[in-house]
C-alpha atoms as an extended CHARMM CRD file, in Angstrom:
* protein
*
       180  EXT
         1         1  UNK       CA              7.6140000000        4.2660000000      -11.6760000000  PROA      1               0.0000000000
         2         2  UNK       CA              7.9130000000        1.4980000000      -14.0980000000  PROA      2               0.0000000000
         3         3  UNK       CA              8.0900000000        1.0870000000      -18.1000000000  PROA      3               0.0000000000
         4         4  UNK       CA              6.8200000000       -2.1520000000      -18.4680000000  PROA      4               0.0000000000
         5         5  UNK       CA              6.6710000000       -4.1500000000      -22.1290000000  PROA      5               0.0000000000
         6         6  UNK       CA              4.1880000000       -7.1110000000      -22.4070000000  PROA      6               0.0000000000
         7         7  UNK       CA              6.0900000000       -9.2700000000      -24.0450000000  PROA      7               0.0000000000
         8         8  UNK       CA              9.4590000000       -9.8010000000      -21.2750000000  PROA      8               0.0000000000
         9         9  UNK       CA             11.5750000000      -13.2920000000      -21.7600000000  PROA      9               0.0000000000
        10        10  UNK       CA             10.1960000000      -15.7820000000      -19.0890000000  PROA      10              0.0000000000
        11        11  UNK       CA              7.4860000000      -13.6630000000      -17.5050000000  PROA      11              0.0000000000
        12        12  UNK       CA              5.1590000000      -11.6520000000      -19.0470000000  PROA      12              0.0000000000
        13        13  UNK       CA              4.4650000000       -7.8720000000      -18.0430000000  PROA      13              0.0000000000
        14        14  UNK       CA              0.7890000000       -8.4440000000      -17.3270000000  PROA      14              0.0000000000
        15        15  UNK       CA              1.6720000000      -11.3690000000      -15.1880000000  PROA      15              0.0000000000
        16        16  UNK       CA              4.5820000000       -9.1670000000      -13.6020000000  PROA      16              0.0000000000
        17        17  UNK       CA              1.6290000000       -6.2000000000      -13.0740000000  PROA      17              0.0000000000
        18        18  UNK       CA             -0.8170000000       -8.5830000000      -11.6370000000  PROA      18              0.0000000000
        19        19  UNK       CA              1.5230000000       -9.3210000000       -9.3550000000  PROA      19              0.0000000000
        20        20  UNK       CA              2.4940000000       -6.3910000000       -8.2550000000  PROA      20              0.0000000000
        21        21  UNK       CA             -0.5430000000       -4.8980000000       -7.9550000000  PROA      21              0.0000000000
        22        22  UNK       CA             -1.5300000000       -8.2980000000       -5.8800000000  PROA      22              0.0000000000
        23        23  UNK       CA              1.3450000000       -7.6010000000       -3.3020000000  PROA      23              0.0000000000
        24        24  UNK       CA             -0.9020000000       -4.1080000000       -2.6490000000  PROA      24              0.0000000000
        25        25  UNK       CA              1.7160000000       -2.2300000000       -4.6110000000  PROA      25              0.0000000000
        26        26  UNK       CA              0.9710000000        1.1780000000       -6.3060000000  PROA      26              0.0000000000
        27        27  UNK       CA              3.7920000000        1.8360000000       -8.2440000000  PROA      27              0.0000000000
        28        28  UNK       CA              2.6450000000        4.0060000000      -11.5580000000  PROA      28              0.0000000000
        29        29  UNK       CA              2.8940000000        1.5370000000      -14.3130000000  PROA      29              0.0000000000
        30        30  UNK       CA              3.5960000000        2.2850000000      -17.9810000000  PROA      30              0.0000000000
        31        31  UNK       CA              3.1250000000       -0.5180000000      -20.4850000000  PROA      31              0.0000000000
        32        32  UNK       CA              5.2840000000       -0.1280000000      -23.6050000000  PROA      32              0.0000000000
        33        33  UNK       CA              4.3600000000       -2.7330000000      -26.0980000000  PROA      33              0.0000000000
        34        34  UNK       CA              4.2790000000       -3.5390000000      -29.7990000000  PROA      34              0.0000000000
        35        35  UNK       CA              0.8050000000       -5.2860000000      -29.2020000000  PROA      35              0.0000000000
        36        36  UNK       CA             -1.2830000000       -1.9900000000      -29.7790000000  PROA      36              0.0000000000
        37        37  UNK       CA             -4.6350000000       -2.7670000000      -30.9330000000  PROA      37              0.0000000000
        38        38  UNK       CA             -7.7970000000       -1.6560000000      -28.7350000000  PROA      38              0.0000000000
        39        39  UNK       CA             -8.3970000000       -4.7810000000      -26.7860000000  PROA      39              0.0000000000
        40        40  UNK       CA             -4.6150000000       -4.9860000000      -26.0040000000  PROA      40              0.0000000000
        41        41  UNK       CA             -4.3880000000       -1.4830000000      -24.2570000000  PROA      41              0.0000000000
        42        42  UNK       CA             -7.9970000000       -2.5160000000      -22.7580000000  PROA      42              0.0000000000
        43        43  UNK       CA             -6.2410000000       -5.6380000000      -21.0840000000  PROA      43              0.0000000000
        44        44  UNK       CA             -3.1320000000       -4.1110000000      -20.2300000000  PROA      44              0.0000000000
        45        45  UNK       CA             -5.4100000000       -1.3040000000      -18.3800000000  PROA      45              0.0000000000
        46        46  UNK       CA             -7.4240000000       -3.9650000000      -16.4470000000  PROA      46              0.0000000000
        47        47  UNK       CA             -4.2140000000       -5.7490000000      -15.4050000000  PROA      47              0.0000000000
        48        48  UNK       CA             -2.9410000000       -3.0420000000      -13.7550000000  PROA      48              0.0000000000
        49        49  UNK       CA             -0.9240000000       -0.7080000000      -15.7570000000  PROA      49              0.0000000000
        50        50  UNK       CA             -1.5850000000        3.4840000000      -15.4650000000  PROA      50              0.0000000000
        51        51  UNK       CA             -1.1610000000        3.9060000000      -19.1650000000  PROA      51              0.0000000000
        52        52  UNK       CA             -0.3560000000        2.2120000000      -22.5520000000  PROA      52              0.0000000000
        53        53  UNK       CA              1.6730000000        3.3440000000      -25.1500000000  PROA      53              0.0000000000
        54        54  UNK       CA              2.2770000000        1.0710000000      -27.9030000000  PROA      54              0.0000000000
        55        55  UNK       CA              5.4840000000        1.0230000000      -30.4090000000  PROA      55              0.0000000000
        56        56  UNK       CA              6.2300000000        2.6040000000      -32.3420000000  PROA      56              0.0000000000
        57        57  UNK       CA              6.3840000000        5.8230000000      -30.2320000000  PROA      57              0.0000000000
        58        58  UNK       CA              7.9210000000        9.2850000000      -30.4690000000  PROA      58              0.0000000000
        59        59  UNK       CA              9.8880000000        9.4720000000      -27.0190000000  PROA      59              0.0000000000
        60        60  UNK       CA              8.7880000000       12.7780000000      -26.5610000000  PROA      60              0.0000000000
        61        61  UNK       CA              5.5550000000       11.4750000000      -25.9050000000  PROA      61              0.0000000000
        62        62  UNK       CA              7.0760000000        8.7320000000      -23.7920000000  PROA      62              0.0000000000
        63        63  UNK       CA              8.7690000000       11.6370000000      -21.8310000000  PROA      63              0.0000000000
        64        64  UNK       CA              5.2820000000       13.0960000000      -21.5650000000  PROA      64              0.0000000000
        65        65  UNK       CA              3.4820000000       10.2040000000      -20.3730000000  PROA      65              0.0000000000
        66        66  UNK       CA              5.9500000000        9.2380000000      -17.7100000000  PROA      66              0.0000000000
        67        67  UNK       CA              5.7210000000       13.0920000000      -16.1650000000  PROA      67              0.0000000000
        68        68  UNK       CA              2.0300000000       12.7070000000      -16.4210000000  PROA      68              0.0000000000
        69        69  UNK       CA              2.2330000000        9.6990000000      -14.2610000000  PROA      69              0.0000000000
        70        70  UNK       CA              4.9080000000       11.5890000000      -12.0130000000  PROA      70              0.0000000000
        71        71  UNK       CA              2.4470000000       14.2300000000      -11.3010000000  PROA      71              0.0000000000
        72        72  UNK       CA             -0.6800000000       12.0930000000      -10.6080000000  PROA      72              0.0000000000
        73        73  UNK       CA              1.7030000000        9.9990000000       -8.1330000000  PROA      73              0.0000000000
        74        74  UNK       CA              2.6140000000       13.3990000000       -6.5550000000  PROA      74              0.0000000000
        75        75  UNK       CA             -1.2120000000       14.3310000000       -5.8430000000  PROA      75              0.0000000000
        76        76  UNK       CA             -2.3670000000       10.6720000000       -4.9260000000  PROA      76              0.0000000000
        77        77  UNK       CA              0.6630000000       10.4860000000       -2.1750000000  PROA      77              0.0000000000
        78        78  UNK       CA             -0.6270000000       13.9200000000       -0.9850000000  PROA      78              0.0000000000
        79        79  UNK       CA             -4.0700000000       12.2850000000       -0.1670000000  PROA      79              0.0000000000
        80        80  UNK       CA             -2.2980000000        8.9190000000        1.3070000000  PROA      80              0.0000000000
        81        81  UNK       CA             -0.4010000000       11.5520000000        3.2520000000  PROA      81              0.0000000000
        82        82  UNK       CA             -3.2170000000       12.0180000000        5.6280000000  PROA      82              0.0000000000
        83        83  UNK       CA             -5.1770000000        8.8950000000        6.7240000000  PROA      83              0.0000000000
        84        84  UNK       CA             -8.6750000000        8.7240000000        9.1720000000  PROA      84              0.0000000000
        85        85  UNK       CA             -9.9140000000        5.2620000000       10.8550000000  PROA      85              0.0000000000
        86        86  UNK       CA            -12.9100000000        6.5330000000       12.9600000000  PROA      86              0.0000000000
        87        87  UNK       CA            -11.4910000000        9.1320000000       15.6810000000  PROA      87              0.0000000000
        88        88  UNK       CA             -7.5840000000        8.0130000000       14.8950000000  PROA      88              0.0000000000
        89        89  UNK       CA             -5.6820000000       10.3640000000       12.0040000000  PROA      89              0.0000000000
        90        90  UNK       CA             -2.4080000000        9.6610000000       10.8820000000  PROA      90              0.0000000000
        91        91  UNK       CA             -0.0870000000       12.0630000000        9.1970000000  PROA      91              0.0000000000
        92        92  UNK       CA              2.6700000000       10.7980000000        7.4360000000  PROA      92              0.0000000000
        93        93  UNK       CA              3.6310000000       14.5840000000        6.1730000000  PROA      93              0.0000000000
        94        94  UNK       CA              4.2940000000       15.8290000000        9.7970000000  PROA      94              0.0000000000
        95        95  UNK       CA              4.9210000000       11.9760000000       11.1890000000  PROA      95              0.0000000000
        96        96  UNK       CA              1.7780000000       12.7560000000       13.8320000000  PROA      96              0.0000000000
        97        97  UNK       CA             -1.1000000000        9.8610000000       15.1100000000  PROA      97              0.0000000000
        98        98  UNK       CA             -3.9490000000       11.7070000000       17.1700000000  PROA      98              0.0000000000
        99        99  UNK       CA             -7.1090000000        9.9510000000       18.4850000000  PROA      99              0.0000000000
       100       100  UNK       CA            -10.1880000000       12.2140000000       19.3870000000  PROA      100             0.0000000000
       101       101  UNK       CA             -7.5010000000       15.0330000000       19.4220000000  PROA      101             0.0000000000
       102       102  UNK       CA             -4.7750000000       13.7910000000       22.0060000000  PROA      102             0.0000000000
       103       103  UNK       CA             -1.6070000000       13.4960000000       20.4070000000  PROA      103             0.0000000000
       104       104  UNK       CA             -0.2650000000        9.8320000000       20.6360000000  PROA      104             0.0000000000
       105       105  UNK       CA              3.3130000000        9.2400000000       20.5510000000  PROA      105             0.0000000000
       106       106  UNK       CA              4.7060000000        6.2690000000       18.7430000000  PROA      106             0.0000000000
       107       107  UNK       CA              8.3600000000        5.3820000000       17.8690000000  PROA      107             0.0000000000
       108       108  UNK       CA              9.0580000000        4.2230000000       14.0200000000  PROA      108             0.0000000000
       109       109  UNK       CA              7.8640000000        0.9560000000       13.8830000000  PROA      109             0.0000000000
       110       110  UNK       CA              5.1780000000        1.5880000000       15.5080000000  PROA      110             0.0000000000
       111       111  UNK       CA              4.4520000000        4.3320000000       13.5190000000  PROA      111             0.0000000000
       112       112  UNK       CA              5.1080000000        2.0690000000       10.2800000000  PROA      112             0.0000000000
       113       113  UNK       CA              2.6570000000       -0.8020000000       11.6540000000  PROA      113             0.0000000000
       114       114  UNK       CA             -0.2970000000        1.8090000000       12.4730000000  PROA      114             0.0000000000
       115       115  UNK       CA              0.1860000000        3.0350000000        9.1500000000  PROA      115             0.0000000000
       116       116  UNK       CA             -0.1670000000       -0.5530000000        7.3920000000  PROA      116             0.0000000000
       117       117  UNK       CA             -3.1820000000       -1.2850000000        9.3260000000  PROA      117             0.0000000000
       118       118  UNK       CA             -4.4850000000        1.6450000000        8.5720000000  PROA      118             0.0000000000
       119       119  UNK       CA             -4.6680000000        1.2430000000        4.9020000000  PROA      119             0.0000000000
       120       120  UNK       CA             -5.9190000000       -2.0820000000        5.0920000000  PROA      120             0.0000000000
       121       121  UNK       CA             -8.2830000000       -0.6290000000        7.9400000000  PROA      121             0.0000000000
       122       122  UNK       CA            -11.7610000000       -3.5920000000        8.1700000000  PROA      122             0.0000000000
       123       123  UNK       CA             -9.6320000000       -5.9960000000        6.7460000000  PROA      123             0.0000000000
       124       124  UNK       CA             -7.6290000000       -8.8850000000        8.4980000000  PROA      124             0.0000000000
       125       125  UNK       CA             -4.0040000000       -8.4230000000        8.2750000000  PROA      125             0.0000000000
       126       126  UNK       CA             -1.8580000000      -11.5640000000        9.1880000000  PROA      126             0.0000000000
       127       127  UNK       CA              1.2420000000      -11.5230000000       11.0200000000  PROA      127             0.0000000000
       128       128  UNK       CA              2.6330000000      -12.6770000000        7.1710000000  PROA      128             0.0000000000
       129       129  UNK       CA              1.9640000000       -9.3940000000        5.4570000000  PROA      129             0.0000000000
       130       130  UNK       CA              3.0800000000       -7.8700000000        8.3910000000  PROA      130             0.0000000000
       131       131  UNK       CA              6.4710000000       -9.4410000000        8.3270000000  PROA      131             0.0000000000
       132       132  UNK       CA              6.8930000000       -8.6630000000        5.0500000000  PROA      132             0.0000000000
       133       133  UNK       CA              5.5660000000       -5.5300000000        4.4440000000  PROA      133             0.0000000000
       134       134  UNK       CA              6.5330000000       -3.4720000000        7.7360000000  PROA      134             0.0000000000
       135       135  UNK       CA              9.8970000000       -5.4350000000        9.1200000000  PROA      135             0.0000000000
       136       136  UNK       CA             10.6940000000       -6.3730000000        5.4200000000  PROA      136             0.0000000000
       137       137  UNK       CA             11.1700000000      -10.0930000000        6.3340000000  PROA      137             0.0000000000
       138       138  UNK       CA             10.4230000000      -12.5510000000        3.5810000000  PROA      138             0.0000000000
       139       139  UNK       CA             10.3000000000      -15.8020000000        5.8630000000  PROA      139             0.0000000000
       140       140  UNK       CA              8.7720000000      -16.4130000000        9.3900000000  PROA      140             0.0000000000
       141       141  UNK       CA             11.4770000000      -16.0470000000       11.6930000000  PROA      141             0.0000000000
       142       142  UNK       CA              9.2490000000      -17.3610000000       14.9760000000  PROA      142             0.0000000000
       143       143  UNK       CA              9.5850000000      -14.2670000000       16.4040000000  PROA      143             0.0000000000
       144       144  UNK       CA              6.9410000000      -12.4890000000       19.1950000000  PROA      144             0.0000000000
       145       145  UNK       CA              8.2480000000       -9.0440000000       17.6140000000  PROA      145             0.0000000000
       146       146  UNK       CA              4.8470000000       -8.7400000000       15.8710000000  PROA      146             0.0000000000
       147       147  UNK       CA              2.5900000000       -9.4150000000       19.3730000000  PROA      147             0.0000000000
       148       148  UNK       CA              5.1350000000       -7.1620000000       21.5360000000  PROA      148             0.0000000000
       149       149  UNK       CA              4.8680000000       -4.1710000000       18.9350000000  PROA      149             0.0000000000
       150       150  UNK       CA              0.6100000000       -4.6160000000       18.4120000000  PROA      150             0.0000000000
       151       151  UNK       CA              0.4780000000       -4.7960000000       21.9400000000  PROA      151             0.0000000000
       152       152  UNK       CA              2.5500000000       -1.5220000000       22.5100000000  PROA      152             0.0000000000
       153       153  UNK       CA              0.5210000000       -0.1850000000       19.8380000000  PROA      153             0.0000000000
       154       154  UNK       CA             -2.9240000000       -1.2530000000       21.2660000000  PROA      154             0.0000000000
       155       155  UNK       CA             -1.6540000000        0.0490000000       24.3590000000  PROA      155             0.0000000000
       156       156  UNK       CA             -0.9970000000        3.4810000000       23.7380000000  PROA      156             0.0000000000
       157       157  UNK       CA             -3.9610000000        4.1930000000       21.1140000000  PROA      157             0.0000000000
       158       158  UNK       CA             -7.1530000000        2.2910000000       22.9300000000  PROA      158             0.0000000000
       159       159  UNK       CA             -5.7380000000        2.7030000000       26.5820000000  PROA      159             0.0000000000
       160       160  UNK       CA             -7.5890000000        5.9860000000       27.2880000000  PROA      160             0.0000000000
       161       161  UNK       CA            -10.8130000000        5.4050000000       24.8030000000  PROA      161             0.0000000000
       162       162  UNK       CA            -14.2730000000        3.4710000000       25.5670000000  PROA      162             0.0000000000
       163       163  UNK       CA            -14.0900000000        2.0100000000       22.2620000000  PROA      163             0.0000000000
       164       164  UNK       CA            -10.5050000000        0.0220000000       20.7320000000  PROA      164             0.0000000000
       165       165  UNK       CA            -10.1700000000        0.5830000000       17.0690000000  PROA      165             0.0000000000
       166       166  UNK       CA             -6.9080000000       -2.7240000000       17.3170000000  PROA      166             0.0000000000
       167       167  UNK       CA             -8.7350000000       -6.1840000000       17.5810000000  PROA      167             0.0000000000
       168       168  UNK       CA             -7.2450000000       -9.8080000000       17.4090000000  PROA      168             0.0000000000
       169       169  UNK       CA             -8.5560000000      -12.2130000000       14.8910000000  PROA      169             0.0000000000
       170       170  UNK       CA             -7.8160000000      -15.4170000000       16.7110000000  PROA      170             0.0000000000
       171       171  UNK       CA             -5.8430000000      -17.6060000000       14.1620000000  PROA      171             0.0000000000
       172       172  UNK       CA             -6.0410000000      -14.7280000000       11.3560000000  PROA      172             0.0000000000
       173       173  UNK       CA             -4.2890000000      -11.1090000000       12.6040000000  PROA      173             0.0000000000
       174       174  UNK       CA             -5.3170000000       -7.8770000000       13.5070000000  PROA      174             0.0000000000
       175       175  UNK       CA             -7.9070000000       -5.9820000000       12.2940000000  PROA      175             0.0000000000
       176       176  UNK       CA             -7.7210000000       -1.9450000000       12.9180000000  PROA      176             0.0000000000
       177       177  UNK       CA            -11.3640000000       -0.2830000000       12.9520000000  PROA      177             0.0000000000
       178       178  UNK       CA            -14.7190000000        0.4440000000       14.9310000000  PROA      178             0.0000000000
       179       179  UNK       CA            -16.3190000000       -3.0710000000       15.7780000000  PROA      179             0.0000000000
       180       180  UNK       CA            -19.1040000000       -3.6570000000       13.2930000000  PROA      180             0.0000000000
């Protein structure tokens, strides 16, 4: 969770939101500012941010707000717990992939890349976001660790079905879903 105020040195918060919530995180936001008219709070809402609370403030309330936040993290994480791409159901709770029913074993990273492209499932995801957002690399490091893990992947979820669910976008990434 993060207290954010609008006005930081060098970068703003909004700017700092935006880009967070760019880079496809969720983090619960809180914008603490002195800039608390209506159409303030309206913009700092549309940027991004969960909630608003401008100064001054009791910090009681701040306390408040921030467990508010806490608990609606809690029940959104118990919904991402549990996610469905046609026939193929990951469970991040139990750490379980099934397709049609049959259990399909995966080892971490393989478990960490399904999950990515599930929650960007229809959409292309390049081999970029997948550096950075499953082996944590910031740079390319002209590696085939990408292709040798998606085709291990593709391997053991699409081997036994009629239909694959994990296509190549020739010169874009993967895409994980039915094809449309």
């Amino acid at each position: 969770m993060l207290v954010v105020d609008r006005m930081l040195p060098g970068l703003d918060g909004l700017s700092l939101i935006s880009a967070l919530r760019a880079a496809g995180r969720a983090t619960p936001v809180l914008i603490l500012s002195a800039l608390g008219e209506v159409d303030d709070r309206v913009t700092g809402l549309k940027a991004g941010g969960d909630d608003y609370l401008a100064k001054p403030y009791a910090f009681s309330e701040l306390l408040a707000r921030l467990e508010a936040l806490q608990r609606r993290g809690r029940a959104d994480q118990a919904v991402d717990d549990h996610l469905e791409v046609a026939d193929l159901v990951l469970d991040r709770a139990r750490h379980r992939v099934t397709r049609a029913g049959q259990a399909i074993h995966l080892q971490p990273r393989e478990f960490r890349l399904l999950e990515y492209l599930m929650r960007h499932a229809g959409h292309v995801v390049t081999r970029t976001m997948l550096l950075e957002h499953v082996w944590d690399y910031h740079f390319d490091p002209q590696t085939n660790v990408i292709d040798v893990h998606v085709s291990r992947l593709r391997a053991k979820m699409d081997r036994d079905f009629s239909q694959p669910l994990l296509h190549t976008v020739r010169g874009a990434g993967y895409r994980l879903g039915p094809i449309e």
